[in-house]
C-alpha positions in Angstrom: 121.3 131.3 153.3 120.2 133.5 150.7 122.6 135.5 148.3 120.3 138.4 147.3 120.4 139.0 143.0 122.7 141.9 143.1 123.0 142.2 139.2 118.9 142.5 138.3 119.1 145.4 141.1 122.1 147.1 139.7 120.9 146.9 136.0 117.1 147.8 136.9 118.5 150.7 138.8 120.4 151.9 135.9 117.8 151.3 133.2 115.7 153.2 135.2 117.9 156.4 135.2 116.8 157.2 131.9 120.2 158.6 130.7 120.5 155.1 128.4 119.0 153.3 126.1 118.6 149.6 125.2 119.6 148.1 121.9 118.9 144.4 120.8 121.5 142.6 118.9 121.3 141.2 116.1 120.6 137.5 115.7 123.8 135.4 115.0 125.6 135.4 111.9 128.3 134.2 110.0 130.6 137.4 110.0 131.6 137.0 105.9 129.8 140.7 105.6 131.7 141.6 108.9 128.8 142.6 110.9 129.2 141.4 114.7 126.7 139.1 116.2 125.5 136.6 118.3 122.4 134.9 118.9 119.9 136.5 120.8 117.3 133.9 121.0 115.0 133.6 124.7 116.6 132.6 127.8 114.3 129.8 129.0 114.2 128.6 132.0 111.5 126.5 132.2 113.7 123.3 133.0 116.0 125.0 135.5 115.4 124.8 139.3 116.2 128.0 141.0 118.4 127.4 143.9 117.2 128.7 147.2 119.9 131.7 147.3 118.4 133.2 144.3 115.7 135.8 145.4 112.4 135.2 143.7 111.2 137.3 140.5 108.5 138.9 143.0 111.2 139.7 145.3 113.2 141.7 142.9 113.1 145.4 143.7 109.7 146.8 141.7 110.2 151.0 140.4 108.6 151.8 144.4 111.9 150.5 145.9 114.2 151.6 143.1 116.1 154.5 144.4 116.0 157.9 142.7 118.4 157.9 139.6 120.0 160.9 140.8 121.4 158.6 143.8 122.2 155.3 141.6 125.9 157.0 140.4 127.3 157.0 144.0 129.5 154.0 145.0 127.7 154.0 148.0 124.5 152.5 146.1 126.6 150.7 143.9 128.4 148.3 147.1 126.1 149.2 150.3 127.2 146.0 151.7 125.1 146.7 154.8 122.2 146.8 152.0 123.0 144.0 150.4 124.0 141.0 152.3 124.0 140.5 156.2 125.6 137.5 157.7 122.1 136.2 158.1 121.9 136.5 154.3 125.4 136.1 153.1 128.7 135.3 153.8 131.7 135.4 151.8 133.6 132.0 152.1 136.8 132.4 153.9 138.7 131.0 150.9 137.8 133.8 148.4 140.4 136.8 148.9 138.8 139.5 148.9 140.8 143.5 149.2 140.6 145.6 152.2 139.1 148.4 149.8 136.3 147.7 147.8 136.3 149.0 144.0 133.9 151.3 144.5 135.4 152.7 147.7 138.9 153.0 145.3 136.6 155.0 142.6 135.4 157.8 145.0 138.9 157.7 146.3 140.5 157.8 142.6 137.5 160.2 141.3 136.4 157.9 138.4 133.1 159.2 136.5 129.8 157.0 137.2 130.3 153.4 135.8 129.6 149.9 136.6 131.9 147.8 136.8 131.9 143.9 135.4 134.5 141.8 135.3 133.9 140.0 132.2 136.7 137.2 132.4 136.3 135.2 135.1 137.2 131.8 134.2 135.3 128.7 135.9 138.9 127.1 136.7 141.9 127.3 139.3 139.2 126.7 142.0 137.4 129.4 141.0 133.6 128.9 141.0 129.9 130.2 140.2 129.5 130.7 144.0 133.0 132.4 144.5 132.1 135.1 141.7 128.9 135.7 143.0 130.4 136.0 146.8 133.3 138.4 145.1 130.8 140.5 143.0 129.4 141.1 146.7 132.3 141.8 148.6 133.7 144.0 146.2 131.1 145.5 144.1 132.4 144.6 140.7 129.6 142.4 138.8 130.6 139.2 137.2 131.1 137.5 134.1 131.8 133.7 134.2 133.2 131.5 131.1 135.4 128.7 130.2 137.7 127.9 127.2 135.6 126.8 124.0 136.9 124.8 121.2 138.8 121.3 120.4 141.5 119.7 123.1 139.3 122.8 125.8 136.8 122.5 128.6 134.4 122.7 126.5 134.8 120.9 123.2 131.9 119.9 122.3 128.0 121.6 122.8 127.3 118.8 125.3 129.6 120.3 128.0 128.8 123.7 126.8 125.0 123.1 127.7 126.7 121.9 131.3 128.4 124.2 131.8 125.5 127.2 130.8 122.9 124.8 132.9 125.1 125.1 135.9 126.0 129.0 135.8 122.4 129.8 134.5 120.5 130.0 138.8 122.8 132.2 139.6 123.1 136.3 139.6 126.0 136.2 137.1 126.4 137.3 133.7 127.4 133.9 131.3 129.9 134.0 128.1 132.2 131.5 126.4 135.9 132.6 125.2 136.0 130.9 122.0 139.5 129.8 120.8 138.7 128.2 117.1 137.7 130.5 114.4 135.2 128.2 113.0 133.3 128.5 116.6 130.5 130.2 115.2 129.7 127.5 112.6 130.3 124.4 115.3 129.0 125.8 118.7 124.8 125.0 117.9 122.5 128.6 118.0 120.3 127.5 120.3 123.3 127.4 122.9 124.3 130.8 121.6 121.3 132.4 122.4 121.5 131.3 125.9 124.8 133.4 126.7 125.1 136.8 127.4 128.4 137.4 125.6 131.0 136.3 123.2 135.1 136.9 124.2 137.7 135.9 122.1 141.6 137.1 122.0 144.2 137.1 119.3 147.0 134.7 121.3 145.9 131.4 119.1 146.9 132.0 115.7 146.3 129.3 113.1 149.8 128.6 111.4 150.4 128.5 107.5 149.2 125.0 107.6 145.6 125.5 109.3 147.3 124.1 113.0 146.6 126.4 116.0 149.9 127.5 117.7 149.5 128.7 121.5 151.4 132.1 121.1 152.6 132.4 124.3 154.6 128.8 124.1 157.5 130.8 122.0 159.2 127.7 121.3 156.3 126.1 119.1 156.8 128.5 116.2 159.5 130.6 114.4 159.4 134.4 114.0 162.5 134.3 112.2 161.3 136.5 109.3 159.5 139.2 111.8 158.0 141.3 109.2 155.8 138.3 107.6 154.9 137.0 110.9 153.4 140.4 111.8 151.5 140.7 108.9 150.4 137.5 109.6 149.6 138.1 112.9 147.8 141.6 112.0 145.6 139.7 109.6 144.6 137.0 112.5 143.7 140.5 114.6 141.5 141.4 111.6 139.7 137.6 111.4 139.0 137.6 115.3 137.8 141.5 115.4 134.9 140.6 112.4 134.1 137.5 114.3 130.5 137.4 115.9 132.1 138.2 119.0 131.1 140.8 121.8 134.8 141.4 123.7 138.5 141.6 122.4 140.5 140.5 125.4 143.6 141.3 125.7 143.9 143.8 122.6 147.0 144.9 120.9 148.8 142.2 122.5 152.0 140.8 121.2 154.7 138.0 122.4 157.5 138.4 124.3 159.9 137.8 121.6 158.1 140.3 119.2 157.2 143.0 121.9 159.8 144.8 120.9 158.3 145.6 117.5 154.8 147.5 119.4 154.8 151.0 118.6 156.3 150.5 114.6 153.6 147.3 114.8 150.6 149.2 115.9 151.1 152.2 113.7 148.2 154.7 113.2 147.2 152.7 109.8 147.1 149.3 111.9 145.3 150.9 115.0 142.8 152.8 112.7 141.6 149.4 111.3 141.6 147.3 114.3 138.9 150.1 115.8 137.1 151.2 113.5 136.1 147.1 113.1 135.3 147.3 116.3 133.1 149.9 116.4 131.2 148.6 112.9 131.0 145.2 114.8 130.1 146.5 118.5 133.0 145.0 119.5 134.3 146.1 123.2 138.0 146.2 124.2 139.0 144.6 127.2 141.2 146.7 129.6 142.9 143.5 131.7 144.3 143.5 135.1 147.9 142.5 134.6 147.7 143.1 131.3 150.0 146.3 129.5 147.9 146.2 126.8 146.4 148.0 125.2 148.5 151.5 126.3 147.2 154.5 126.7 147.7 155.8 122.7 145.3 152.5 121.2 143.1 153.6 124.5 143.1 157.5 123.4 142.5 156.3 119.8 139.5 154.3 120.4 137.8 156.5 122.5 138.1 159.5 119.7 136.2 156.7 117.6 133.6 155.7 120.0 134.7 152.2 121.0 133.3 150.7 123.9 135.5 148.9 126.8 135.6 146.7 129.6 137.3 145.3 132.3 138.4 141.8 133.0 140.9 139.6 135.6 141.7 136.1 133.2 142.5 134.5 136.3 144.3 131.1 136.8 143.0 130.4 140.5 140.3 132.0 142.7 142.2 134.8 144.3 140.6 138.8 143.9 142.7 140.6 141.5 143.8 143.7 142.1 141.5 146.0 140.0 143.4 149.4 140.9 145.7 149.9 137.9 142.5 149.2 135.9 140.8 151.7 137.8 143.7 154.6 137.4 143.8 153.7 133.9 139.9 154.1 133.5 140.4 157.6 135.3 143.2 158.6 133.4 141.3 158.1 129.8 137.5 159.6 131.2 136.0 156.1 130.3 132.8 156.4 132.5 129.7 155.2 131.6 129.4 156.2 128.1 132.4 154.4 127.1 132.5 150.8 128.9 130.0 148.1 128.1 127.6 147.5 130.3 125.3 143.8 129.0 122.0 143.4 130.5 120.6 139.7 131.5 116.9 139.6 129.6 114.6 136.9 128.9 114.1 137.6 125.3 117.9 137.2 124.7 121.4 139.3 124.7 120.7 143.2 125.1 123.2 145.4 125.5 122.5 149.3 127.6 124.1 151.8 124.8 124.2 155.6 124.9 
């Protein structure tokens, strides 16, 4: 069986359109200046044996088969499942959900601008697998992203299962990241590893209490928030720390517990949303736009766009089941986010490059 490399395709045909161009970034930093980023040392792969399903570099499509760029916008070239993968060449196992509509057949539908779509937060974990995302990305037509949970007491606590994990994912058509849960990642995870990923995601739901402990701010009953107004100017100053990070995503942005949720529209004031973005956009630091997620709504959406934030999409999925990407979809619609507004990271051999406007 052979699973065809649908993400060197995609990207070749886009960076052959012309209408973007590619920006390295910058090697990785401590963020004390605030500048964003990670590691863009050389993918090697010297020591890596390709599996059979991954086509051969002389069987990727050379500019002779690439189609004309006024034809790579359509979802049509962006799925064509007939194109991609017969059952000679590919199946989709019968475990991995996939919808009746594919995302690109709900874009024409919905009337989205040009964009490709990759789901950047697809978690190795709830049975979910390398193979499964590359089967999904497939089926579906949204691209793939594939990380696990960094830091002490995660997955991957240490840089020995972090090279594991990026040696397992590395054969396959997928894009690789880590979501990094300490704020000290960037000083324990070692370079060399960084420069092997594609990305860098990181969200503002583990907040180090007064005492340096991480608290798990979804498990309400592990902390107080009995004086609310300190605890949100704590919590706005954690936003600040994980938004001047190294990192390449905000997942989850704007988002607040249950017990404080109340408190979002006096919370994430103009002042507050102002600073939050306009770090991002210094950094180059994308917003995610989550499936199942409220956050961020549509004003912190409006207001990041006026300041030319990037976005992306992701799932954060606890098992291997296909999310349902419509609401994302609408919401993508509703602001104009096509494909000058959502990230779109590009697999190279000399390291992390990003397509930018």
């Amino acid at each position: 069986m052979r699973i065809p490399l649908l993400m060197p395709l995609v990207f070749g045909l886009i960076l052959m359109t012309g209408c973007v161009r590619v920006r390295e970034v910058p090697s990785h930093a401590t963020p004390s200046s605030g500048e964003a980023a990670v590691s863009a040392e050389t993918k090697t792969s010297d020591t890596v044996v390709t599996p059979d399903d991954v086509v051969a570099p002389d069987e990727i499509a050379t500019p002779d088969d690439v189609v004309a760029p006024e034809e790579i916008a359509t979802p049509d070239n962006v799925v064509a499942p007939d194109e991609i993968a017969t059952p000679d060449k590919a199946t989709t196992p019968d475990e991995v959900a996939v919808p009746d509509e594919t995302a690109a057949q709900q874009i024409e539908e919905i009337g989205l601008p040009a964009v490709v779509l990759i789901d950047y937060h697809i978690h190795i974990r709830g049975g979910m697998t390398v193979e499964k995302a590359v089967a999904a990305q497939v089926a579906t037509g949204v691209l793939s992203g594939v990380l696990e949970n960094a830091g002490v007491d995660w997955p991957l606590s240490d840089n020995e299962k972090i090279r594991e994990f990026i040696d397992a994912a590395e054969p396959f058509p997928v894009l690789i990241g880590l979501q990094v849960n300490d704020r000290d990642w960037f000083k324990v995870i070692a370079p060399e590893l960084l420069g092997r990923l594609d990305y860098i995601l990181a969200d503002t739901m583990i907040m180090n209490d007064e005492n340096g402990k991480p608290q798990k701010l979804w498990q309400e009953n592990e902390y107080s928030t009995d004086d609310v107004d300190a605890w949100l100017d704590r919590y706005f100053a954690h936003c600040m720390t994980v938004i001047n990070e190294p990192v390449t995503i905000m997942a989850n942005p704007t988002w607040l517990p249950p017990r404080v949720a109340e408190n979002y529209d006096t919370f994430w004031n103009d002042e507050r949303m102002t600073q939050l973005i306009d770090a991002a956009v210094k950094n180059k630091v994308a917003f995610e736009i989550q499936a199942g997620s409220a956050f961020p709504k549509d004003k912190f959406i409006e207001l990041a766009k006026s300041k030319g934030a990037k976005f992306t999409i992701g799932r954060n999925n606890m098992d291997d089941k296909q999310p349902n990407f419509e609401p994302v979809i609408e919401k993508l619609n509703k602001h104009g986010l096509g494909i000058d507004e959502m990230l779109v990271i590009v697999p190279k051999k000399d390291g992390l490059q990003v397509l930018d406007e």
